[in-house]
N, C-alpha and C positions, 0 to 999 in steps of 0.2 A: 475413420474407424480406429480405435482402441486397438491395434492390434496385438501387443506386446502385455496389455489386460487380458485379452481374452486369451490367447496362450497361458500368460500365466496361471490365471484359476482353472482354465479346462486340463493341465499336466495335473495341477494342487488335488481337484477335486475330482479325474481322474485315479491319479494315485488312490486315493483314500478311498475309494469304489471299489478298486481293486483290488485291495488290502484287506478292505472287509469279508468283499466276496470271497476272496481265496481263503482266507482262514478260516469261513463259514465251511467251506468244501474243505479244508484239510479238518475240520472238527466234528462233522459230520462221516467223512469218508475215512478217516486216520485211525490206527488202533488206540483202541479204550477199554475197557473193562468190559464186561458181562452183563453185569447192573449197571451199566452208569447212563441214568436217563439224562444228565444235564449237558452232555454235550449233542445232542439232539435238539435240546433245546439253545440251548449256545451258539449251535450251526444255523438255527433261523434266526434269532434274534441277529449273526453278525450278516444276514445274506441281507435281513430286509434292513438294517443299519447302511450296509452299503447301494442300495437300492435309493433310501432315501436320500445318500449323499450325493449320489449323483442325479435324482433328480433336482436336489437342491440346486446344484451347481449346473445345471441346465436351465434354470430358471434364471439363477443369478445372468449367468453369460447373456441371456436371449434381456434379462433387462440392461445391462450393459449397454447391447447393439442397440438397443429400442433407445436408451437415452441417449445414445451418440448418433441417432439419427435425427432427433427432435433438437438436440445443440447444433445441427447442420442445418435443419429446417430455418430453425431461428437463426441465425448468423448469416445466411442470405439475405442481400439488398430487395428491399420491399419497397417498389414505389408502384407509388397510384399515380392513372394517371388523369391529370387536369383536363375539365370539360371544356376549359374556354382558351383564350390565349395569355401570354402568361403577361403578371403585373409588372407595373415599371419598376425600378431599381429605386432602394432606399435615398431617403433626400442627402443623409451621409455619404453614399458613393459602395461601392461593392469591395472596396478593398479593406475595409473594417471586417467583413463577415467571417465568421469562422478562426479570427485570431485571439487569442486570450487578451486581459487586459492584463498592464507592467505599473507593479507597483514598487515603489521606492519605499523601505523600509530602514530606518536609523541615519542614514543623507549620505551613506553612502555606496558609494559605486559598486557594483555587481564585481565576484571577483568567479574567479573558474569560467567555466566554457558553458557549465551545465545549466540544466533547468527541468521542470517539476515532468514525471514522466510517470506515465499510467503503466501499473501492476496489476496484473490478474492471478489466479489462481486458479484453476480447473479442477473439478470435484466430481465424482459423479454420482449419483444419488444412492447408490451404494453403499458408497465410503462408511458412513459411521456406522451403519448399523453393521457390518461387518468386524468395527472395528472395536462396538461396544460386544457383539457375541465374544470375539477374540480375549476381550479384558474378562467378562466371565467367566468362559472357560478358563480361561488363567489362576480366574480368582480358585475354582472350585478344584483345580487340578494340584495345587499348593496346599491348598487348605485340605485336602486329603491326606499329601504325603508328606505334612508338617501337624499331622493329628497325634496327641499325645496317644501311645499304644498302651 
């Protein structure tokens, strides 16, 4: 499990629930004028803004865990097993199986110790769309407060 992900956006998108809700209640409950119907309105719009951020962020987290259970499902050994007994050993011999082939390239001799070694990266279905909302907001949060007045 992801655990150090799901910490992090359950504090992220806690906060921001939080923050909603509490300023919905201080704008609601807080002194205001006589007439002043928009903080009545202000006080819902920020309770059910933060309502939805942390439904959002409960949704997110629970796909999170959902996809780091299906990357565990898959990444367990799967064998089937054979009906009969098993076949003879290639007419090569068994010790070829499973080793890459060496190729010589320009005639000469291999230099260093190293050799070609497999790179993964882990991702989790999340990732971009989080990351494309994030550039959006960015985009529109700039573009707001760099609007000719």
């Amino acid at each position: 499990m992801p655990i150090r992900e799901i910490l992090g956006k359950s504090i992220a998108f806690g906060l921001v629930a939080a923050a909603c809700i509490g300023g919905g209640a201080l704008a609601f409950y807080g002194p205001h004028a006589y007439n002043d119907y928009f903080n009545t309105g202000l006080a819902i719009v920020l309770v059910l803004m933060g309502l939805g951020a942390g439904g959002l962020g409960t949704l997110i987290i629970l796909g999170v865990i959902a996809d780091a259970r299906k990357r565990d499902r898959e990444s367990r050994l799967h064998v089937t097993p054979r009906p009969g007994p098993l076949g003879p050993p290639p007419p090569w011999g068994m010790g070829d199986i499973g080793r890459p082939g060496v190729r010589e390239v320009g005639g000469a001799a291999p230099r260093g110790g190293g050799g070609p070694r497999l790179m993964s990266v882990a991702l989790s279905n999340m990732d971009a769309p989080i990351v494309i909302g994030a550039l959006l907001v960015w985009t529109v949060v700039f573009l707001v407060l760099l609007a000719p007045r």
